[in-house]
C-alpha positions in Angstrom: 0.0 0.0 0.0 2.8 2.3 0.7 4.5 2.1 -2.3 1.0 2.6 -4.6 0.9 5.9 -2.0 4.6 6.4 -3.4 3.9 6.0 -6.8 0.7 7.8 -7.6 1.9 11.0 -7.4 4.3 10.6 -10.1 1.6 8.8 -12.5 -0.3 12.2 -12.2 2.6 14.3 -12.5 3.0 15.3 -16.6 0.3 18.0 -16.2 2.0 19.5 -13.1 6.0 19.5 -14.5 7.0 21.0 -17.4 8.9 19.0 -20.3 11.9 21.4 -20.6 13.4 24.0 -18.8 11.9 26.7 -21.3 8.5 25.5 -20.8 9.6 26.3 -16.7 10.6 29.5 -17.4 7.3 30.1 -19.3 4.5 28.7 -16.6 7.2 30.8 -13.8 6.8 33.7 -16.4 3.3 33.8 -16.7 2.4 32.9 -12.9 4.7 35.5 -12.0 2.6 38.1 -14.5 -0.7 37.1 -12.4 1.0 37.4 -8.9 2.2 41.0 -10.6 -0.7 42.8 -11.8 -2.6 41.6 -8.4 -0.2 43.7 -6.6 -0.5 46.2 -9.2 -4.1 46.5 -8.7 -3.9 46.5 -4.6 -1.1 49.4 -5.5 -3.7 51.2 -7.8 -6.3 50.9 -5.1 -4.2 52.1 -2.2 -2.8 55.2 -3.7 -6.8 56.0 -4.7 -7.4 55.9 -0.9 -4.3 58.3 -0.7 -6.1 60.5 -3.3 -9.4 60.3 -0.8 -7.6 60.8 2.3 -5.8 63.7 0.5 -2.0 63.0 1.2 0.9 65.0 -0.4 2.3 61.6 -2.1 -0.9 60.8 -3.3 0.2 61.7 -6.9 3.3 60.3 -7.0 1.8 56.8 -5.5 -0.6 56.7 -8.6 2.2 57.4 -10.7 4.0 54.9 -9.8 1.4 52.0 -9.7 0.5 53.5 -13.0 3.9 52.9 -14.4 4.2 49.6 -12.6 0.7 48.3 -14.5 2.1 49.5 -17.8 5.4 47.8 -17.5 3.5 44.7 -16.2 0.7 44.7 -19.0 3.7 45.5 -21.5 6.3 43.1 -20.1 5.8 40.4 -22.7 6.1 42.7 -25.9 9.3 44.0 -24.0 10.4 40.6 -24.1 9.8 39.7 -27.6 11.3 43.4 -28.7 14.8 42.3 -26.9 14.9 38.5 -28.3 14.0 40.2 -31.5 17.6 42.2 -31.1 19.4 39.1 -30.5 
């Protein structure tokens, strides 16, 4: 019994591990993205409350998260721009 608890894991494994180290970097890449723009969004949302509260920074928060988002939303163009050059 303990060694069908042993195996089972790895007869379910091909959906969970990648086939290459590229396809890694890609499912990394791309959970990375979604991790990314949820902290974009909780940065968006925060420097609103800034804005409503009516800090100094307020501007420069939104700015920021702004420019974060754009990078973030952009990130894979960026990507295929720089491999392009090589």
């Amino acid at each position: 019994m303990s060694f069908l608890m042993l195996i089972i894991p790895f007869l379910y494994s091909e959906k969970i591990w990648a086939r290459s180290l590229k396809a890694t970097a890609d499912k990394l890449a791309q959970e990375t993205s979604h991790i990314g723009l949820g902290v974009a969004l909780f940065g968006l949302g925060l420097a609103g409350i800034y804005f409503m509260l009516g800090k100094q920074d307020a501007a420069t928060k939104m700015t920021q998260a702004l420019m974060g988002v754009l990078i973030l939303v952009l990130s894979p163009s960026i990507i295929s721009f720089i491999k392009g050059l090589a």
